[in-house]
C-alpha positions in Angstrom: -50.8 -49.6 133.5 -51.3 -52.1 130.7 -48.3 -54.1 129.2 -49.0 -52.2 126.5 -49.5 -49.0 128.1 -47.0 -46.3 126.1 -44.9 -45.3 128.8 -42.1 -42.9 128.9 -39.4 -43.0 131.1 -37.7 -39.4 131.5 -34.2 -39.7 132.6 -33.4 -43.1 131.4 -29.9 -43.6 131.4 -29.3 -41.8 134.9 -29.3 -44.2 138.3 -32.8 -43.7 138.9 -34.6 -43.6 135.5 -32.5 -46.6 134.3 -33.7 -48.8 137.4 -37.0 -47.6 136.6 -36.5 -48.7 133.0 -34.8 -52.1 134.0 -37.9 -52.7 136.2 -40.7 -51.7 133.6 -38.9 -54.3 131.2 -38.5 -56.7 133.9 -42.2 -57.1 134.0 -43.1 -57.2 130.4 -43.7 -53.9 129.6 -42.2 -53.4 126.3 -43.8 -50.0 124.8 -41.5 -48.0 126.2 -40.6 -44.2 124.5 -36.8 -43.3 125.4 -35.0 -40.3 124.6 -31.2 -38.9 125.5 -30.3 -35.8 126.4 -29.0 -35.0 122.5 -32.5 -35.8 121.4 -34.6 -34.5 123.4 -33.8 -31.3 126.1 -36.2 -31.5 128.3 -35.6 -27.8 129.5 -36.5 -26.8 126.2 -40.3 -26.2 126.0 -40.9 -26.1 122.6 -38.9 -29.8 122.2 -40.8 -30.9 124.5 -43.9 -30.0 123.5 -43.4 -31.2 120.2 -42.5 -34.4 121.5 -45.5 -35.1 123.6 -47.3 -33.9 120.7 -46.1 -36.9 118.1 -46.1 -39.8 120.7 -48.5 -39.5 123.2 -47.7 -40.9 126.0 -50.1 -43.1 128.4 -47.7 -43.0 131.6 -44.7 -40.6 132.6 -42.1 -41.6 135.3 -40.4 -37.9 135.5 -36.8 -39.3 136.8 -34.9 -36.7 134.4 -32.9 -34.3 136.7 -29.7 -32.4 137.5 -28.5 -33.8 140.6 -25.0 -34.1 142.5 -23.5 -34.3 145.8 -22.9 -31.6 148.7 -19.8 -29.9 146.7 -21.6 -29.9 143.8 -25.6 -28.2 145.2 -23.5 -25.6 147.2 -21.3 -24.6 144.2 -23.9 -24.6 141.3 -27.1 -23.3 143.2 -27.8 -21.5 140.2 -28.0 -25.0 137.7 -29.5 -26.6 139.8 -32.7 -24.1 141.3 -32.7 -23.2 137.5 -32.5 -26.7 135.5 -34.7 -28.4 137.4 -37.0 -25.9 137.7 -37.5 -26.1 133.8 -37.4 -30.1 133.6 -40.1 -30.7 135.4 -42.6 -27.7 134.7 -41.9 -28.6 131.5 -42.7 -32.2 131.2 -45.6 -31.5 134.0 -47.3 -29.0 131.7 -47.7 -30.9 128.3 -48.4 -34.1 130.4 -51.4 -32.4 131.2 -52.3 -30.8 127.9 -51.4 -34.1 126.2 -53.9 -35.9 128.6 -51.2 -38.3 130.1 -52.8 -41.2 132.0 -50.6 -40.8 135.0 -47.5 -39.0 135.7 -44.5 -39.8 138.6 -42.8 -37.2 139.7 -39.3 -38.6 142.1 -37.9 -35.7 144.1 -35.8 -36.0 146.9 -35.7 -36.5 150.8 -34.0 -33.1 150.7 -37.0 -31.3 150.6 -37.7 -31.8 154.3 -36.3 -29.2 157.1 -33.0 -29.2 158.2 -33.8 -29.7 161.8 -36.8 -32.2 160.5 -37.9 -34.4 163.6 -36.5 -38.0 163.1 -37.7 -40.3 161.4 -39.1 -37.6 158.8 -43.0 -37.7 158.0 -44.2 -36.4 154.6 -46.4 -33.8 157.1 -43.0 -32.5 157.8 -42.8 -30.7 154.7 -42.3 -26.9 154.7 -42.4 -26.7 158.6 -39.1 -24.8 158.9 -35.7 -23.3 157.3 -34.5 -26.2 154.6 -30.6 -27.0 155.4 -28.2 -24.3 153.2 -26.2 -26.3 150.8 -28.6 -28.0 148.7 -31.4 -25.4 149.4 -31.6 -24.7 145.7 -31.8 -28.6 144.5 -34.9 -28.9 147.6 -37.1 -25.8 146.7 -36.8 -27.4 143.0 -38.5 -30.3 144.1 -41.0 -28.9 146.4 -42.1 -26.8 143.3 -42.7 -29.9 141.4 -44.3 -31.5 144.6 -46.7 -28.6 144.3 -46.8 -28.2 140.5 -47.9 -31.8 140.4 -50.7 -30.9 143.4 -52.1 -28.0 142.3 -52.9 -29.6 138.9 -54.8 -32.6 140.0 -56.9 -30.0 142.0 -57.6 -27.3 138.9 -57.4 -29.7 136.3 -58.2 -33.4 137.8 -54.8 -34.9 136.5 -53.7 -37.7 138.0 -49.5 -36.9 138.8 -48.0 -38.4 141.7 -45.0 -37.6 143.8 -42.4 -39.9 145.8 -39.4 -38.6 147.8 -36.8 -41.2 147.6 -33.9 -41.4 150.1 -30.3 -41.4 148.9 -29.9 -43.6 146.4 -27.3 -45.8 145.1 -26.7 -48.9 142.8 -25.8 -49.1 138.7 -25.3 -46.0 136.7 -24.4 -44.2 139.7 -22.2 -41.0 139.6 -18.5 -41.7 140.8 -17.6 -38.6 139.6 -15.0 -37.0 143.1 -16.8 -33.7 142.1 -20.6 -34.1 142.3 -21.0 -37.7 143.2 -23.2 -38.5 146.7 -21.1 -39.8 149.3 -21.6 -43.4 148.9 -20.4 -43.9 145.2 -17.7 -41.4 145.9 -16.1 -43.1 148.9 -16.1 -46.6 146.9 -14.0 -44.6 144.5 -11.8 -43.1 146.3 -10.9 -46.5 148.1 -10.6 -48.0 145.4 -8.0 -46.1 144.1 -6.5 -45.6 147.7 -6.3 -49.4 147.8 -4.6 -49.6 143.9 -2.1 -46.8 145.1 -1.0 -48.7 148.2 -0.4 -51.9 145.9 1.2 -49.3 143.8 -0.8 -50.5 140.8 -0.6 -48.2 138.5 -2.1 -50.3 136.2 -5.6 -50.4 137.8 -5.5 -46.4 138.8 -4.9 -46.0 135.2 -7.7 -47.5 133.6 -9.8 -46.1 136.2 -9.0 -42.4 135.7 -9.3 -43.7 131.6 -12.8 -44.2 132.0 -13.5 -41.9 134.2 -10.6 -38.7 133.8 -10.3 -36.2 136.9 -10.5 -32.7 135.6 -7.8 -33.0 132.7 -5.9 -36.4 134.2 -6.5 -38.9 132.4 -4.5 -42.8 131.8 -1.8 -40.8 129.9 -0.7 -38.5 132.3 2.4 -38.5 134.3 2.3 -40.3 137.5 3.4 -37.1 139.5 0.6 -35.4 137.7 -1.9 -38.1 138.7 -0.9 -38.1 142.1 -1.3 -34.4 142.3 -5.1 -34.4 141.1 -5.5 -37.5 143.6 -4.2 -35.4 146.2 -6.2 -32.4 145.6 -9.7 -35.6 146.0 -8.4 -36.6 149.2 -6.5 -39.7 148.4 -2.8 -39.0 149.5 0.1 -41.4 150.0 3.2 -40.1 152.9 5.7 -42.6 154.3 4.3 -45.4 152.7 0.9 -45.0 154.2 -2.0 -44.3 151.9 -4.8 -41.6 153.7 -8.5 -41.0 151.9 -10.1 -37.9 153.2 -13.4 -37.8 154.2 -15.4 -34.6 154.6 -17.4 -33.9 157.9 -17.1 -35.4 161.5 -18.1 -38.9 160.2 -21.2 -38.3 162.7 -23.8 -37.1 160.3 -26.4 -40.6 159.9 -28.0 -41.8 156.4 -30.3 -44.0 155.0 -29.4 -45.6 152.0 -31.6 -47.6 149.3 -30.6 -49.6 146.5 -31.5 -48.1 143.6 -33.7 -51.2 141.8 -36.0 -51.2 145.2 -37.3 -47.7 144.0 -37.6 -49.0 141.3 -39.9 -51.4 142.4 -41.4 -49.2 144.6 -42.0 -46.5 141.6 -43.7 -49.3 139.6 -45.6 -50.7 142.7 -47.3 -46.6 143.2 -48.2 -46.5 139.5 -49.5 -49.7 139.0 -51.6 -49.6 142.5 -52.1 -46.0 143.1 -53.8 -42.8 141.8 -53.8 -39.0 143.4 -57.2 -39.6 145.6 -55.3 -42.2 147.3 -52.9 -39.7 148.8 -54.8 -38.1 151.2 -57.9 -38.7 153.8 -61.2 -38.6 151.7 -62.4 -36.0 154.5 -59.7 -33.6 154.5 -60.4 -29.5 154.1 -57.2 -28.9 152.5 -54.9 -31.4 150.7 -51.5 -31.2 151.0 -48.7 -33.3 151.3 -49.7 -35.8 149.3 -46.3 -37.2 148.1 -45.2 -40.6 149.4 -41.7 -41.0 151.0 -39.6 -43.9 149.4 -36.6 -45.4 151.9 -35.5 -48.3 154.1 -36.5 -46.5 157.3 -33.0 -47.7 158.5 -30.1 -45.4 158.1 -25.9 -45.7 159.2 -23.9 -42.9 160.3 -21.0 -41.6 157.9 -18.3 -43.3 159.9 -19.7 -46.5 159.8 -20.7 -46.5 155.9 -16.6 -45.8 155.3 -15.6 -48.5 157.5 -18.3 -50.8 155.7 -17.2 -49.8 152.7 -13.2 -49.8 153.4 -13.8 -53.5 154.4 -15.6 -54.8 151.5 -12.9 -53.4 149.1 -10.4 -54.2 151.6 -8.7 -50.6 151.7 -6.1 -51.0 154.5 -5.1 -47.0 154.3 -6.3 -44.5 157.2 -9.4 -42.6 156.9 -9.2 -38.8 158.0 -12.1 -37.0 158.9 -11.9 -33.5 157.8 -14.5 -31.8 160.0 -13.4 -28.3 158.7 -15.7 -29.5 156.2 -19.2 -29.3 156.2 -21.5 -32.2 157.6 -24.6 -31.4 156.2 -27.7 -32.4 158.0 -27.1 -34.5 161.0 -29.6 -37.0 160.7 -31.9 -37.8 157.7 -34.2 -40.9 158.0 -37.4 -41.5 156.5 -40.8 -42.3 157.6 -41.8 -45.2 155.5 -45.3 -46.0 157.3 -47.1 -44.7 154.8 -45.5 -46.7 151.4 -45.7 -50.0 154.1 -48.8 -49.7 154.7 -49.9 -49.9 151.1 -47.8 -53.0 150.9 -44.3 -52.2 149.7 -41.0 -53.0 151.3 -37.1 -52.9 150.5 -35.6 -56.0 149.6 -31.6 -55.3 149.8 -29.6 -54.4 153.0 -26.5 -52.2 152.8 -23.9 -54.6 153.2 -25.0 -56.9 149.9 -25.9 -53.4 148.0 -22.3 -51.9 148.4 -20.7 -55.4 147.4 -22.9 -55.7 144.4 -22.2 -51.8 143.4 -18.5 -52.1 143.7 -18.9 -55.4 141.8 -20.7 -53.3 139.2 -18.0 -50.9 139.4 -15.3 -52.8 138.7 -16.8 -54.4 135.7 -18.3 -51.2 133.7 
């Protein structure tokens, strides 16, 4: 890329495309196309054709996507197979019609098998059943994987894929619904930790910004305590409890959200499709490039990190009626260190600087 490469950046205001953006700006790039939601749907085709049409873009980072936590893949399978789906074939298609440079297309660590072996290798893909409650969100982003694949091949495109781990960092998703676990225990201690100082002030302005189906700063405080309850953040005798779903035993890697950034910017600026794969291979596939810390924590551990660096003083209860998900999801990162890229931020410093974040927007 060229700093004056047109580039656009789908997805710009979510956690991922908005790192990506502050990235790209960070090192001069300053031709940047950027549209919202309202003004551009990217699951309408004829929008975006038109769009790719008018402004011609060089470079594509496809970052746009509907994503959630475990509550939320397993209750909307339907959005989420069906959304994504249209995104990216979508914004492949007229990438490719349009003559786009070079497209990026992020998916998800998700896509490997349930029962992957540890740590998982991007040769691992499609070697068994995908785990059930975000089976939808995964076969989305193998598609694209695939749609990105099988274009290079027919039509000598140059689209690349990364699978990033779970991601967290600014913009995140705090939302007790369909946030990812990280952002949504920081939220829930946060407001366990206000409720045991009996602030209502703080829990106010929090559910202000951010209401809880229907309860918002004016609500009673019965009525808040009620909704809290129902998110697993109760107070008997004194004593403030914040559930937790699963065993606590399920393990995760966790990057901050600007080092895939960097990582994204690193492929594109470095990288093109026939790099992917061995020069001598009889059929190419899996091509796409993990994106992690190759280090991961289990669930237990990541809420007493986190209880500690907002200094929550509550119990934490482990709800293992609940699902766990996966037991163990860690990257193989050989292949992205090899070609010279590493993460910069540990987990302790990223959850102090995303609760500092939090606090503040």
């Amino acid at each position: 890329m060229e700093p004056g490469s047109k580039i656009y950046v789908a997805g710009h205001r979510g956690l991922v495309g908005s790192a990506i953006l502050k990235g790209l700006k960070k090192r001069g790039y300053k031709n940047l196309l950027l549209k919202t939601r309202s003004e551009l749907d990217l699951s309408d085709s004829e929008m975006v054709r038109q769009f790719f049409e008018e402004q011609k873009p060089d470079y594509v980072f496809l970052a746009a996507a509907k994503v959630g936590g475990i509550v939320a893949n397993n209750t909307y399978r339907a959005d989420f197979i069906h959304e994504n789906l249209m995104i990216q074939n979508n914004v492949i298609h007229y990438s490719y019609l349009n003559k786009v440079k070079k497209l990026l297309f992020l998916g998800s660590t998700c896509i490997y098998p349930k029962n992957c072996p540890q740590p998982m290798k991007e040769e691992y893909l499609l070697t068994d059943t995908l785990e059930y409650t975000n089976e939808p969100y995964a076969i989305a982003k193998i598609a694209g994987i695939k749609t990105c694949e099988s274009y290079n091949l027919q039509y000598g495109t140059n689209f690349i894929s990364v699978m990033p781990t779970n991601l967290y960092g600014p913009n995140d998703n705090f939302d007790l619904e369909k946030s990812h676990v990280l952002p949504a225990l920081i939220r829930k201690m946060h407001l366990g930790k206000a409720l045991e100082n009996d602030n209502w002030e703080l829990i106010k302005k929090d559910i202000g910004a951010l209401p809880i189906e229907g309860i918002d700063q004016n609500s009673e405080e019965v009525e808040i305590l009620e909704k809290l309850s129902k998110f697993g953040i109760s107070k008997k005798g004194g004593k403030v409890q914040v559930e937790i779903w699963g065993s606590g035993k399920p393990m995760r890697e966790f990057l901050w959200s600007e080092d895939m950034a960097d990582a994204c910017i690193f492929i594109m600026e470095r990288l093109n499709f026939k790099d992917t794969y061995p020069s001598d291979t009889p059929e190419i596939r899996n091509t796409h490039i993990n994106i992690g810390t190759g280090e991961d924590i289990s669930i237990f551990d990541l809420a007493n990190l986190i209880k500690d660096k907002i200094g929550f003083t509550g119990n934490l209860f482990y709800n293992d009626q609940k699902p766990d998900g996966t037991l163990k999801k860690l990257t193989d990162v050989s292949k992205l260190n090899a070609l010279g890229w590493k993460h910069t931020m540990d987990l302790p410093n990223g959850i102090e600087q995303i609760y500092d974040w939090y606090q503040k927007s």
